[in-house]
N, C-alpha and C positions, 0 to 999 in steps of 0.2 A: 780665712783671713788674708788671703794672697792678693795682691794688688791687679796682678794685671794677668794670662793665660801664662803659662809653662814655657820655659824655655830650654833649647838645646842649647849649653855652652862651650865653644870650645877655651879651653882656658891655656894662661902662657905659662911657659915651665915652672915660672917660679909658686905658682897658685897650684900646681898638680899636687897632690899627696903623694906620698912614695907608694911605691906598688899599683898607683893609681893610672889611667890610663888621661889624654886633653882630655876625651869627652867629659860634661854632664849635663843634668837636668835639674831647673831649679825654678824656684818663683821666687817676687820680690817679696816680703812683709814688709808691714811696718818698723822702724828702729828699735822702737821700744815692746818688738815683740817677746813675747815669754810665755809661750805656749807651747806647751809638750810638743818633738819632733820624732817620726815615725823612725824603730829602728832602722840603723843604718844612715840616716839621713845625718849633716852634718850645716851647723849655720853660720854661716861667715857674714862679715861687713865688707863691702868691695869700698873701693878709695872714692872719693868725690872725679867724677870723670864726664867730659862731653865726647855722644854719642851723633853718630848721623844715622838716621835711619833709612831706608830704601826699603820700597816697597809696589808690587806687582797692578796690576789692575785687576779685580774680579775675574772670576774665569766659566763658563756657562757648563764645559763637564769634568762632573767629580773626579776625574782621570787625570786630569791636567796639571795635576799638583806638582807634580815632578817640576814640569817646564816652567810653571810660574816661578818656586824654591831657584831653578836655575837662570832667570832671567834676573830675579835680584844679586843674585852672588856675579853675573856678568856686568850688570852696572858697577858693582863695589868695585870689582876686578879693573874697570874701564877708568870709573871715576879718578880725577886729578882732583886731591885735595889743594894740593902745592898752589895754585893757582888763587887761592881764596884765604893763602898764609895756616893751614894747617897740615898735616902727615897724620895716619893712620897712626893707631899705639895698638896695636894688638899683643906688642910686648907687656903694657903695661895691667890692663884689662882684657877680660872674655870678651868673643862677639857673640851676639844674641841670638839664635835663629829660633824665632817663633813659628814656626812653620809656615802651612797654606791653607785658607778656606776661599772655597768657590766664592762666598758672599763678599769677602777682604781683600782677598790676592795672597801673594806670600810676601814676612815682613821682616828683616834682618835689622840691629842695630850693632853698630862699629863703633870703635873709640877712636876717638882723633886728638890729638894735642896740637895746640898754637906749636907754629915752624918757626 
């Protein structure tokens, strides 16, 4: 029932659980999900938030993933929001990272709040 592939989140201090480490992994559902969650697992609502995504170009071999994962984190890294009246919020929200496929590229989403 998951909306969209798995993601790698890293989340801000205040979303970590105690004992718990940023990372995790998670998919979206729907709201008004209520379907059994695999032990272990835990299901949260994240806040109404805009994201900017970046994302790589396709890549011809399966080895490349590495560099594709790193060319998008160099744009986000590069990227001036300030310029277009917003600032990253990683405080407020996780960033996404969906990984990389050869056929997609690799696909990061960020949160940003009006500056």
């Amino acid at each position: 029932e998951h909306m969209d592939l798995p993601a790698f989140l890293s989340l801000p201090p205040h979303m970590i659980p105690s004992g718990c480490a940023e990372g995790a992994v998670g998919i979206e559902v729907p709201a008004n999900y209520s379907g059994q969650l695999p032990e272990g697992y835990t299901l949260i609502d994240l806040p109404a938030g805009e994201m900017l995504h970046f994302q790589s170009a396709p890549y011809q071999d399966e080895n490349a993933f590495a560099e594709a994962i790193q060319s998008v984190f160099s744009a986000y890294e590069a990227y001036q929001p300030a310029a277009y009246g917003y600032a990253f919020d990683t405080d407020a929200l996780p960033v996404f990272n969906f990984g990389a496929f050869a056929d997609k590229g690799a696909r990061i989403a960020v949160p940003v709040k009006k500056a």
